[in-house]
C-alpha positions in Angstrom: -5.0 15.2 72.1 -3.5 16.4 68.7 -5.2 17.9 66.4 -4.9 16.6 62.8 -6.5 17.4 59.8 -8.9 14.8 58.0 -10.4 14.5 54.4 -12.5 17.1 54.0 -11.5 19.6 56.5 -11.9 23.0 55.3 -8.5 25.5 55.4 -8.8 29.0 55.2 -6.0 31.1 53.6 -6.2 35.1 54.3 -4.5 36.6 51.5 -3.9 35.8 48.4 0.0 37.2 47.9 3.2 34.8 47.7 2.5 33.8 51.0 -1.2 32.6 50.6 -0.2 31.0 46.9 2.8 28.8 48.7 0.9 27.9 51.7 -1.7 26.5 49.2 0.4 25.2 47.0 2.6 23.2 49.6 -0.6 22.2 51.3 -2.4 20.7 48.3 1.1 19.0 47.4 1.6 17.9 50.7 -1.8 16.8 51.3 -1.9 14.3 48.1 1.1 12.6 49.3 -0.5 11.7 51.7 -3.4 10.9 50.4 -5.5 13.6 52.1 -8.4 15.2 50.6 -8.5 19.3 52.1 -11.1 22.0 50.5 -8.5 25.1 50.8 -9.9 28.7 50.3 -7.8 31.5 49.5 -9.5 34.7 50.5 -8.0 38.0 48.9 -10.2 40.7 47.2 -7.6 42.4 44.9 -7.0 41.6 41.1 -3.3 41.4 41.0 -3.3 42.2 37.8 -4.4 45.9 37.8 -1.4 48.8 37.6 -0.8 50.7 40.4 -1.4 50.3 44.2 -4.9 48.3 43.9 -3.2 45.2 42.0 0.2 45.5 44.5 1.7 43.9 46.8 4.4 46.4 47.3 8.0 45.6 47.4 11.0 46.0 45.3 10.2 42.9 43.6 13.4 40.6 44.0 13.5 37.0 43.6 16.4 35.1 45.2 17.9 32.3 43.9 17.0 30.5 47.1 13.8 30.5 46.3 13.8 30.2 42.7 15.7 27.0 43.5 12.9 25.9 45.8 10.1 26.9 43.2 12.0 24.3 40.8 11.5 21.6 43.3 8.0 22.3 43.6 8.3 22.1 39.9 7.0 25.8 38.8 9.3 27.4 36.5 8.8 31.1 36.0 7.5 31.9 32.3 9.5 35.0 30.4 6.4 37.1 30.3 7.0 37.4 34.5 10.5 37.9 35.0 11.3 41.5 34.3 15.2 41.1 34.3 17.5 39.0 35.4 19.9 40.7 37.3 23.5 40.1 36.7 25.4 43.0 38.7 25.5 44.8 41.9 27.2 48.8 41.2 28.2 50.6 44.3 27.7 54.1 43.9 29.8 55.6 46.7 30.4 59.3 45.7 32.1 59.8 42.6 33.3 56.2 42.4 31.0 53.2 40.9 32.4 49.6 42.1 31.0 47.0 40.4 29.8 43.3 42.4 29.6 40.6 39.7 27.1 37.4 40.7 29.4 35.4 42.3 28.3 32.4 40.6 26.4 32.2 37.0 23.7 29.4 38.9 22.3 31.4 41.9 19.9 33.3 39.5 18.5 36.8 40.7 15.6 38.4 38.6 13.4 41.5 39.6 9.5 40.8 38.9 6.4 43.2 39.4 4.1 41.9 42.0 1.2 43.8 40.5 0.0 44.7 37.0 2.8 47.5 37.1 3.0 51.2 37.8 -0.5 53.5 38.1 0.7 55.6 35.3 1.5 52.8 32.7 3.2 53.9 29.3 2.3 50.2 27.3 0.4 47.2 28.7 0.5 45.4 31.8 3.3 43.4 32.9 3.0 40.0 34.0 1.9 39.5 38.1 4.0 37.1 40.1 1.1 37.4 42.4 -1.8 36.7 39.7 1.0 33.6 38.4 1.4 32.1 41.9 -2.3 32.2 42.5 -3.5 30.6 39.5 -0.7 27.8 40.3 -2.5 27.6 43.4 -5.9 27.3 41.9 -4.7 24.5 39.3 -3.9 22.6 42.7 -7.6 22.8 43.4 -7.3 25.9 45.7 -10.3 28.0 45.6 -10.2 31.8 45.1 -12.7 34.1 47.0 -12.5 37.7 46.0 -14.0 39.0 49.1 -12.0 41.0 52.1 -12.2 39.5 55.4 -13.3 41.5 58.1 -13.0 39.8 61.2 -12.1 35.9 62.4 -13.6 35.2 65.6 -13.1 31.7 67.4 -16.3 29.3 67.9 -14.5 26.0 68.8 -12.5 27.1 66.0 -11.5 29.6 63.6 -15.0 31.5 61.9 -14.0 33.7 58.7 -16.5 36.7 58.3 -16.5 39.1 55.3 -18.7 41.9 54.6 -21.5 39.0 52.9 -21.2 35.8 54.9 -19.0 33.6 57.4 -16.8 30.6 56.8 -16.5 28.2 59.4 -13.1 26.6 59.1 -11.1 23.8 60.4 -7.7 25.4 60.0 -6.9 28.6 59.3 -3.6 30.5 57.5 -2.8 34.4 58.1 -0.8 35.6 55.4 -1.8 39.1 54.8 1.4 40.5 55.0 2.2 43.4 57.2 0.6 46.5 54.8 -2.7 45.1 55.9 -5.1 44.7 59.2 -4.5 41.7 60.8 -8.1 40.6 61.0 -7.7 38.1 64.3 -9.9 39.1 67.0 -8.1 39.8 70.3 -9.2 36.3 71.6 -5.7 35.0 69.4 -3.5 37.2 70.7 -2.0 37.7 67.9 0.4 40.5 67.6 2.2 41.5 64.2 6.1 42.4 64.1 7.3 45.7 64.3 7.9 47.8 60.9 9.2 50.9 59.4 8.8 52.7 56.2 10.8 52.5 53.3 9.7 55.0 49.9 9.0 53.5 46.2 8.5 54.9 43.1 9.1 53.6 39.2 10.2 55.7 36.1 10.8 54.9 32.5 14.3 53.4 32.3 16.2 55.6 30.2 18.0 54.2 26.8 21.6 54.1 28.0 20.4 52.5 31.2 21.9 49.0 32.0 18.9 46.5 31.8 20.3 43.5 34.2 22.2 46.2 36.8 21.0 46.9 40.2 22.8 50.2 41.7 23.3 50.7 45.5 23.3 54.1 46.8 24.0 55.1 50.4 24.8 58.2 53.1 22.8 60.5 50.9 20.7 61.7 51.8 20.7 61.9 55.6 19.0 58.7 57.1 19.4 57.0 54.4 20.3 53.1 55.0 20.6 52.1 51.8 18.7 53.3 47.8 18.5 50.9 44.9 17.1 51.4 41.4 16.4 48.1 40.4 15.7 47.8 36.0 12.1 46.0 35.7 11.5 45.8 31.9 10.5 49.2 30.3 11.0 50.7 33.9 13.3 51.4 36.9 11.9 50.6 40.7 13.4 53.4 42.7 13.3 52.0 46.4 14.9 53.7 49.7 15.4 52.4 53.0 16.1 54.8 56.0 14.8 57.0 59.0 12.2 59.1 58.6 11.0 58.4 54.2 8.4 59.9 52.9 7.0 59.8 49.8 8.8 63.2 49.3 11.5 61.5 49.9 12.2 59.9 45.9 13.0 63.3 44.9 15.5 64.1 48.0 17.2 60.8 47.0 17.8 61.8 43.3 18.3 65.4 44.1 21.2 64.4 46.8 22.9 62.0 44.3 23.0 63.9 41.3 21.1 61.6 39.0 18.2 63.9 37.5 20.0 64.0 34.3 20.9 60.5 33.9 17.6 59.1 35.0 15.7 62.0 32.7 14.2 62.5 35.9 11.9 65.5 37.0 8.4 65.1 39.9 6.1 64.8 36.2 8.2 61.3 35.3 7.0 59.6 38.8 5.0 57.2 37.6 3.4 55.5 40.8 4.6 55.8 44.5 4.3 54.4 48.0 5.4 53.7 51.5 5.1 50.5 52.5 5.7 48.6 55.9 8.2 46.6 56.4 8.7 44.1 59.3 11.9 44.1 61.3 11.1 41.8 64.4 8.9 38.9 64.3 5.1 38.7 65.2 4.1 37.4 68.8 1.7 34.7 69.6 1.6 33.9 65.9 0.1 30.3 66.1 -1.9 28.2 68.1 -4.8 25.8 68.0 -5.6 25.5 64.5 -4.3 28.2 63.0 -0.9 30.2 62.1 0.8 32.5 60.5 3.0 32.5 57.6 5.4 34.8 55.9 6.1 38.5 57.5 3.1 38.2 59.3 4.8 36.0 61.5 8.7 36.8 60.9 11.2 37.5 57.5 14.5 37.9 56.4 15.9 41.1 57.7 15.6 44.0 54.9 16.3 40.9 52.0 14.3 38.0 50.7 11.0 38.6 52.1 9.4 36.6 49.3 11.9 34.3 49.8 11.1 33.7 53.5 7.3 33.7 52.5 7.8 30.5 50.7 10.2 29.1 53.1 7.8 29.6 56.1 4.9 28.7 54.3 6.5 25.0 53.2 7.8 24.7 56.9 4.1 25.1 58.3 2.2 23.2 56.0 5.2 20.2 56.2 4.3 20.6 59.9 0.0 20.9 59.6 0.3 17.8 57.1 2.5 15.4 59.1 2.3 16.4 63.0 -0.7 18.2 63.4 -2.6 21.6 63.6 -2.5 22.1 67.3 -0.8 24.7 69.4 1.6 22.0 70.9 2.7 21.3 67.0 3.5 24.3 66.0 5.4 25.4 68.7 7.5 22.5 69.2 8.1 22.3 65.2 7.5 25.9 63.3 8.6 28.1 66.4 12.1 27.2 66.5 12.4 27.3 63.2 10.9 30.8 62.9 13.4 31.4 65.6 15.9 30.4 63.6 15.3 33.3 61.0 14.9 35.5 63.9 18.7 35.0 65.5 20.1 35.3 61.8 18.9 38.6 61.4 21.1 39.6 64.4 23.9 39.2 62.6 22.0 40.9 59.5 22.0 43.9 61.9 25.5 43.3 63.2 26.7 43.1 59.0 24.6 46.5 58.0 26.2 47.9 61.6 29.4 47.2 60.5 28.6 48.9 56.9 27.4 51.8 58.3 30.8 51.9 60.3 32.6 52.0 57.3 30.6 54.4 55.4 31.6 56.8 58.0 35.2 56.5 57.6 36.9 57.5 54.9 40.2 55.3 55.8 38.8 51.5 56.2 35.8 52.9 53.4 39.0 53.0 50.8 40.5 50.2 52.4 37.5 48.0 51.8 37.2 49.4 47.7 41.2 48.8 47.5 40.3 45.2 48.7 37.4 44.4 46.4 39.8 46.1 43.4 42.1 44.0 44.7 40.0 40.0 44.4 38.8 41.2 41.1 42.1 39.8 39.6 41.5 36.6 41.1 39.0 33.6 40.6 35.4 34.4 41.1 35.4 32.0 43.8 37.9 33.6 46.1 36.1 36.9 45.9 35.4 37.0 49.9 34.4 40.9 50.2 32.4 40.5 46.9 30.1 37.9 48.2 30.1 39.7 51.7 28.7 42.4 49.9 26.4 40.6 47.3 24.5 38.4 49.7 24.1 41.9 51.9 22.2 43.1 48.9 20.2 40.2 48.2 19.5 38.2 50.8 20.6 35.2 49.1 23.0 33.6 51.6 22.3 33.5 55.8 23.5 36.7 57.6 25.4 34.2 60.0 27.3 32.8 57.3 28.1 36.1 56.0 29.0 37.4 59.1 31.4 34.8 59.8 32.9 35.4 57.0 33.9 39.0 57.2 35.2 38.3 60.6 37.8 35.8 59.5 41.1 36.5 60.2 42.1 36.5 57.1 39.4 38.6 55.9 40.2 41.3 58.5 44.0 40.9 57.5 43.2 41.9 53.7 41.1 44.9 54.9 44.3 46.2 57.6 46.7 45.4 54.4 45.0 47.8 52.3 44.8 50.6 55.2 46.7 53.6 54.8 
């Protein structure tokens, strides 16, 4: 028989982030459209609005325009006290040579937000918390916030919450704790998160002559690096790295290897916070099932880009599903698996497209070729700038690897990088 939710049914929401504020949020909407009465419960025991690692969620902090798009239909429009820049070029630092990206297109906005109350060592007040926003939207939907951690969620006949003070029996429960916590299922779900690695974080003060609405790319240096990017935020710069092996030694390696110690005003005293957080690269298994699932990177992301993106995206796609087919095993898997799937196969071609980069940051000869090529579309209309917006939706996540991929492989395409060879 399938299982459907009924007025009154209690939902359960672990964690309180993005993806616990848009489950809730699409839930409640979803649920008064139908005329559904739900008592949801967002469980998440940190106050988003302290500095440092206690108030964050930990990530670079870049909203696409997918999703700001998708917020606007929801109606929730970002207040300025939130965003922290909006972010109007992408400048490739490749050795001694800087190659500017412009935004392909002035309405796929980009802006950079802190997900916490901003770095542990905070020269002014506080910035604004996307986090603490998103959850207080969810609260004005009639969500209600428990600051208590869970423990453990055992399964009676269905889901049971327990915390370190009581137990919460509920009729449909939502894991979105991200991976850089403990998945709290017991082993009687099954429940196994994606696989991760590290990357390495830090903020500074950004300097004067810094570029406030500029995100530079840095890669090859130092070794096992995938990619760096100092992204402005406000009074600050986010310095994150992706790569093999990052530490949280690893911010001053970065800086040290690409000579920017005098331009950032940088020495070890100016770090001002610093982490190494998880990031998934596979999606979860077993991530739903009889009255409960799991949204955001708990259960699978955009590769590298967009995972806040994704959070939303997953989140309206499960609670679409819960609302209008059910909340059984058989619902979710024959809806929000294949669509979770579908995220999954595009990050193949996110691998094959950073394989391919990493090709040509080896070689000198199709590395010019490629710079001579994007010199090259500068001079024409911002809409025929094909290695541009190759390279721009690399570095954002903001359009699907597949398209992208398909793109670069054009004949055409391919043709302008040969002509350029010498």
């Amino acid at each position: 028989m399938q299982t459907r939710l009924k007025d009154g049914d209690h939902v359960g929401i672990i964690g309180g982030g993005p993806a616990g504020s848009f489950a809730a949020i699409h839930l409640l909407t979803l649920s008064r459209q139908h005329n559904l009465d739900l008592q949801v419960t967002i469980f998440e025991p940190r106050d988003f609005n302290r500095p440092g690692l206690s108030g964050c969620n930990r990530c670079a902090g870049i909203l696409s325009s997918r999703l700001l798009r998708g917020l606007k239909r929801l109606g929730i429009q970002l207040p300025p006290d939130v965003i922290q820049a909006n972010l109007q070029t992408y400048a490739i630092c490749l050795d001694n040579e800087t190659l500017e990206i412009q935004q392909p297109d002035p309405s796929r906005r980009i802006v950079s937000i802190y997900r916490g109350g901003g770095p542990r060592l905070l020269q002014e007040p506080s910035p604004t918390s996307f986090d603490a926003f998103m959850l207080k939207k969810a609260i004005a939907l009639g969500a209600k916030h428990l600051p208590q951690r869970v423990r453990v969620v055992h399964w009676e006949k269905r889901p049971i919450i327990h915390t370190g003070r009581n137990h919460f029996p509920v009729d449909f429960l939502i894991l979105a704790t991200g991976i850089n916590s403990r998945p709290p299922l017991s082993a009687t779900f099954g429940y196994h998160p994606p696989k991760t690695v590290l990357m390495a974080q830090d903020e500074i003060l950004l300097p004067p002559s810094w570029p406030a609405n500029q995100v530079r790319a840095y890669f090859r240096k130092p070794s096992g690096l995938l990619f760096g990017a100092l992204i402005p935020k406000g009074k600050y710069i986010n310095i994150s790295l992706l790569g093999k092996g990052l530490t949280n030694h690893s911010i001053e390696d970065f800086i040290a290897a690409q000579n920017l110690s005098q331009d950032l005003q940088f020495t070890p005293e100016s770090r001002l916070c610093g982490c190494t957080p998880q990031i998934a690269v596979s999606s979860a298994r077993r991530f739903y099932g009889n009255r409960w699932v799991t949204v955001g990177d708990s259960a699978v992301t955009r590769l590298y880009k967009d995972g806040i993106g994704s959070a939303f995206y997953t989140t309206q796609a499960a609670m679409r599903i819960a609302i209008e087919y059910g909340i059984s095993q058989r619902a979710f898997g024959f809806q929000y698996a294949p669509y979770c799937r579908r995220i999954a196969r595009d990050n193949l071609y996110g691998r094959l497209l950073f394989t391919l980069w990493q090709l040509t940051l080896r070689s000198e000869k199709f590395l010019h070729a490629w710079m001579k090529a994007i010199h090259s579309e500068q001079k024409t209309p911002s809409q025929e700038h094909v290695h541009s917006r190759i390279l721009w939706g690399m570095l954002t996540g903001d359009e699907p690897y597949k398209k992208l991929f398909w793109l670069s492989v054009r004949p055409q395409v391919v043709l302008d990088l040969l002509r350029h060879i010498k």
